[in-house]
Structures are given as C-alpha cells and as structure tokens.
N, C-alpha and C positions, 0 to 999 in steps of 0.2 A: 781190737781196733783194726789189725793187720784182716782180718775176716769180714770188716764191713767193707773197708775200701776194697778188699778184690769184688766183692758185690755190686759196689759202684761203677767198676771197670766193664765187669760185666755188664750193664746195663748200659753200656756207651758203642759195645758191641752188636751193634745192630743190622748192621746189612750183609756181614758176610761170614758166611758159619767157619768156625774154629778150622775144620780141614782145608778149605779152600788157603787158608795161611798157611799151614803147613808146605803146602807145596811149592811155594814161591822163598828163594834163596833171599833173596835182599832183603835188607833189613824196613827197605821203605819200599810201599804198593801205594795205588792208586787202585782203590776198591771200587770207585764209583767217579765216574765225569761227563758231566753233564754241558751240552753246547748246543744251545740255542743260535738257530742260522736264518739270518734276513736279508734283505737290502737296505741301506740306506738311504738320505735323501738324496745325497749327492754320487746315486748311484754303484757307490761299493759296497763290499758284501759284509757285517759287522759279523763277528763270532763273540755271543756271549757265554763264556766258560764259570764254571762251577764243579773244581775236582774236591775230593776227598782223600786228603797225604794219611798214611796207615803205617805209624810205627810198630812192627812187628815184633821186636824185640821188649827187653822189658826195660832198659837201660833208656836212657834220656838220650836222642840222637841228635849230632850237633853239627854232622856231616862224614864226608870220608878223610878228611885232614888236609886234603890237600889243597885248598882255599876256604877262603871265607864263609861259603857259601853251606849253606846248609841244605834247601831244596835249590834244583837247577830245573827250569819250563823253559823249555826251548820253543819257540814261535815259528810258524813260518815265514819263509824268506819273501820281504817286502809289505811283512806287517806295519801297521802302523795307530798314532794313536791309542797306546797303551794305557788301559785304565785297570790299576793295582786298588779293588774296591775296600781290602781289607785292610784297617790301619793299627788293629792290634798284632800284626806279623809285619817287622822291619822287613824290606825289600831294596833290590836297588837292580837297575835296568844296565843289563850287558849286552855288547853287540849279538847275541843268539837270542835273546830274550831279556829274563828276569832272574836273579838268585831272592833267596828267603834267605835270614840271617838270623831269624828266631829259633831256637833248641826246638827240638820236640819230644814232649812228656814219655817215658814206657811205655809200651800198650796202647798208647792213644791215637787218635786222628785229629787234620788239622781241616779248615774248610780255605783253599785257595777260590776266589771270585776274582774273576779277571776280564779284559773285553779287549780287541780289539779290530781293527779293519783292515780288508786287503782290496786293492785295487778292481776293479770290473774286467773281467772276463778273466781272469791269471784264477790258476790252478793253486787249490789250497795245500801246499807238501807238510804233514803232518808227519809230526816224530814225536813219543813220548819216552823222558828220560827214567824212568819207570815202567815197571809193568803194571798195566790196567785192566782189573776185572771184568767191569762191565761200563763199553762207550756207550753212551747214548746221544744221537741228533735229532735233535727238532726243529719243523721247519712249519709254518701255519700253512694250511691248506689255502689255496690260491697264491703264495709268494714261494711259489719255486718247487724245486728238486733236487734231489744230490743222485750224482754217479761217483763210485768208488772206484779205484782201479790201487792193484798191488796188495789188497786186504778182500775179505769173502766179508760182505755184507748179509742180515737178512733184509728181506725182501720189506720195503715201508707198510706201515699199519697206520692203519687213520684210528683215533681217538680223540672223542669230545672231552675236552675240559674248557670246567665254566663258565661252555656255552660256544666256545669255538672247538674248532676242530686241529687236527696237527697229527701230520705224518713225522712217524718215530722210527729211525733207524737205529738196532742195534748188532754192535758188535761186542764179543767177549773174549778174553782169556789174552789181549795184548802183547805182544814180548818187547822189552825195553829196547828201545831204539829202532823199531824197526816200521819205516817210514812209508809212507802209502798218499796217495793223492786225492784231492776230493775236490771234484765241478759244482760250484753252484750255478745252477740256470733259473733265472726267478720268472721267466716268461714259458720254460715249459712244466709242467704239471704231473705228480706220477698217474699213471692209468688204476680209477679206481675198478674199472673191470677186473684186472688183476686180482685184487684184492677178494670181490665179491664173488669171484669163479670160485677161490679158494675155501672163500665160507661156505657155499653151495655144496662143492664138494663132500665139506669135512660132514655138514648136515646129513649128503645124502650117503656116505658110504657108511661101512658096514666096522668100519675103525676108529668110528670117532673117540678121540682123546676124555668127552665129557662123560662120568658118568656119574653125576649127581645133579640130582632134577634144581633148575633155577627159581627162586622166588621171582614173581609176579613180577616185582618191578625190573627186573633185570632182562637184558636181549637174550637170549639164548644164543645167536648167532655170536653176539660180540664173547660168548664168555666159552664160545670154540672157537673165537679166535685169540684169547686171551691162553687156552689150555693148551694153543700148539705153537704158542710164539716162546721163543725164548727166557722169556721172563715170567715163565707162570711157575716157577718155584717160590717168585716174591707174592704175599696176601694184596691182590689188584687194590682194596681200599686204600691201603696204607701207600701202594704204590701209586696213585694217583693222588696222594696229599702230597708225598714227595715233589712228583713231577709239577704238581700247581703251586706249590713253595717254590721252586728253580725259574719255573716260569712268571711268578709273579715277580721275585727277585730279580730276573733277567729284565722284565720290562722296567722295574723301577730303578736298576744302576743306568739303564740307556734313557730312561728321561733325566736321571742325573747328570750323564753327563751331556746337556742342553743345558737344563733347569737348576744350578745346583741352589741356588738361595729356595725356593719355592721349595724342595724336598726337604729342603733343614727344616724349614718353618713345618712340615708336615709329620716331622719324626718328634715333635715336643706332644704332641697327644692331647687329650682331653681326657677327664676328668673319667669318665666311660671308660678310656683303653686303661687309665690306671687299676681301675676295679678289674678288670677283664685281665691285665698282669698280674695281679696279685692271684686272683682265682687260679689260672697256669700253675703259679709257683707251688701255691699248695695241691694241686694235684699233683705235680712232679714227685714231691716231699711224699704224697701218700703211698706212689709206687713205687719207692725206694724203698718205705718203710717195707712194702707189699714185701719188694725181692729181698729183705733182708731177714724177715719172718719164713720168707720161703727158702732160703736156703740153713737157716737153723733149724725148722723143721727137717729139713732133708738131712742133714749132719746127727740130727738126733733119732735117725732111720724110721722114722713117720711117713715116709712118702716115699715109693720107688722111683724109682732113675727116671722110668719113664715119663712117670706123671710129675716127678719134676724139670725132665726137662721142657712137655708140652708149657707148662706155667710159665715158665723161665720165659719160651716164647712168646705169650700171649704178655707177659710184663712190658718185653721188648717192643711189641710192635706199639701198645698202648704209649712205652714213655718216645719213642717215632713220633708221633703227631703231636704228643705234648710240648718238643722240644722242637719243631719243625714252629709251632705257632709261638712259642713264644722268642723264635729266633727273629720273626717279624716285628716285636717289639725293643729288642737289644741291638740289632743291625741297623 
C-alpha cells in the first residue's frame, strides 16, 4: 500500500525535478506562478495570479507557529479588489494581503488563484513571501508592456495561443522576499524587431541551439527560439497546454468577477461534458495504473534506471494535460 501511494505522489510531481528541491531550505516553494496582465475597463491595471504552494517536506505543513496563518501572499501596496477564487482553501484578508489557513498534505502542492487591481499609472512593488522557481508574465499582444526594474528579466517572446498571440516574460530562481517593481504601460508595445533580429540571428550563425530537424508542421524559427529561451528544459506541447489552461482560467475568473450568475449557470454542463469527464477520469486511472506497473517492474530489476526514469517522465507529462483538462471541469 505504502508503495502505491509514493507512486501516486510521484505522479503529482510534475513540473519541478527532485534536485531543484533539494536546494531550497524552506519547507514551502513556489514552483511555478503564473500572472496574467491587462487593463481594465475603468482603466487600472488587473493582475490575474495563479501560483503553485510546494510542500517540500514530507510532514503536513500547518505553518511556522507563530500565527494562524498557514500560507502568507503579500500584495502590492494599493492593491485592490481582491478576488480569492479558491473556496476549497479557507483564506482570510490581512492588511499586507491574504493568509491561507488550510494545512498542506506531505510532498504535495496546492493551487492559489487569486486576482486583483492597482490603480493606473503606480508602479507594481512585487514581493514574494517564498521562493519562486519559475515567474511567468503575460501580457496579449497589442495591451501593453512590462518594464522591470530591481530583478534581471528575459527579454519578451511572442507566442500564438489559440489563435492570439501574447508576450511572455520569464523570470527564475526568486529568493523570498526580495522585492522588485514592475511598469505596466498598455499604450506602448514591445518592439517585435527585437525579437525577430534574434531569431535571424540564432538561424544564421554557426551555434545555433537546434539540432534536431522540425516536422513539417512546426516553424523552425519559433522552435530556435523556444531552444534558447529559458524554458526549453519544459516539452513546449505540454507547456503550452499549461499556459492555455492559466489563460483560459485567468479569462474566465475575470468574467466572473462581472458575470458571476451567468458562469454558475455555465459550470452545470451538459450531458457531452459529463461523458468527456468521465473519459478523463479513466484515463487518469489508466496512467496510474501505467506508473504503478512501471515501478514494480523497475523494483523487480526488469527495467534500468534509465529507461525507467525516461517512462516515469513521459507518464508525467501525459497525466499534466490529463489533470490540467479535467481541472476545467471541477473548478
């Protein structure tokens, strides 16, 4: 029994390989967060957030003891309009932000969704009371621009999803507390010259990062600049189901909060989406069963390290999309 659940655990671990824990002291990371940046109607700028809380330890974490609080998200100064989208994690709003007052499981991660606004023209003073793996900003092409100042940014990357486009800023390896500012300007735009010198570049010189010929349907250009951006240790498929799950999620808490009767009415489904849930669930079930077979075969020395640890990861990234789609149907 003790043998299937670390199998399970294992299969929850998805985005951030075993070493990269090791390195970080705390018992709580932020492996991944994700903030979608706009304008709204009446002119201020919303920040639609999406982190991932990463209990490192194996023990159930309930806090440091010293208050109630179990996770602390501190906001910046002059936010407003707080929307706490999760209501299976108690919460409650403190003059700096928000505390969480739900435990968190062993080994697990939790998903904070959260939104709110700051005023037009004020500088966004960002702190995270954690350390964060990997930040990511998005911003749709034609509403805006970010300048950072006090943190090393890379440089925006324009990528299509489903059918729009949206400059992605990433930053990695965060250290807790340590605060940095960030401009949004929705009238000026980043220069896609920039961008396209750099592709040019990477084409014409004699170091380019690719070296495995692209199938037909794919840009050559876009997957040299997938292979020198930051993120080209994550499989781009699986990373771009991610980013269009955050981003679908980010538009549909902000029409929520406008709309909320209209989305209740949209989250009972039909008759379709219940068959289309059920299909998920038993795929989920089959690659459990998948990585549960595969690590008794590997216990019973059938299979090397290696080629169980490749499997281990193609399990992973498969139960990723599985669990990303059917979070649209339980959220």
């Amino acid at each position: 029994m003790i043998k299937k659940i670390t199998v399970l655990l294992l299969g929850l671990m998805l985005l951030i390989p075993l070493n990269g824990l090791a390195a970080s002291d705390s018992k709580i990371i932020i492996d991944m967060q994700y903030i979608v940046i706009g304008p709204s109607e009446d002119g201020s700028t919303y920040l639609n957030n999406r982190g991932f809380y990463l209990n490192t330890t194996a023990d159930e974490y309930k806090g440091d003891g010293k208050s109630e609080a179990v996770l602390n998200v501190t906001l910046p100064k002059g936010a407003k309009d707080l929307d706490f989208s999760e209501n299976k994690i108690a919460s409650k709003q403190v003059d700096t932000g928000f505390i969480t007052t739900t435990p968190i499981p062993g080994d697990q991660r939790i998903e904070l969704p959260y939104s709110y606004r700051i005023e037009k023209g004020k500088d966004i003073n960002l702190s995270f009371d954690y350390t964060v793996k990997s930040l990511i900003f998005l911003v749709e092409e034609g509403k805006g621009s970010l300048e950072m100042s006090g943190i090393q940014a890379v440089s925006p990357e324009l990528l299509n999803m489903d059918g729009k486009n949206f400059w992605i800023y990433t930053i990695e390896d965060i250290q807790a507390n340590s605060p940095f500012s960030l401009v949004y300007n929705k009238d000026v735009q980043p220069a896609k010259k920039d961008t396209e010198q750099k592709q040019t570049t990477s084409e014409n010189g004699a170091n380019s990062a690719v070296t495995h010929t692209a199938p037909a349907f794919h840009n050559p250009g876009h997957l040299r600049m997938w292979a020198q951006s930051p993120l080209h240790r994550f499989n781009p498929h699986v990373f771009l189901i991610i980013i269009g799950a955050i981003l679908i999620a980010g538009i549909s808490y902000f029409a929520y909060f406008r709309r909320k009767a209209r989305l209740e009415e949209e989250r009972l489904g039909a008759d379709k989406e219940e068959k289309a849930f059920k299909q998920l669930m038993a795929k989920q079930k089959a690659i459990m069963d998948k990585i549960i077979e595969l690590e008794e075969t590997f216990g019973d020395g059938k299979l090397s390290e290696t080629e169980y640890h490749a499997k281990l990861a193609a399990y992973k990234q498969h139960l990723v999309q599985v669990k990303l789609n059917l979070r649209n149907f339980i959220e």
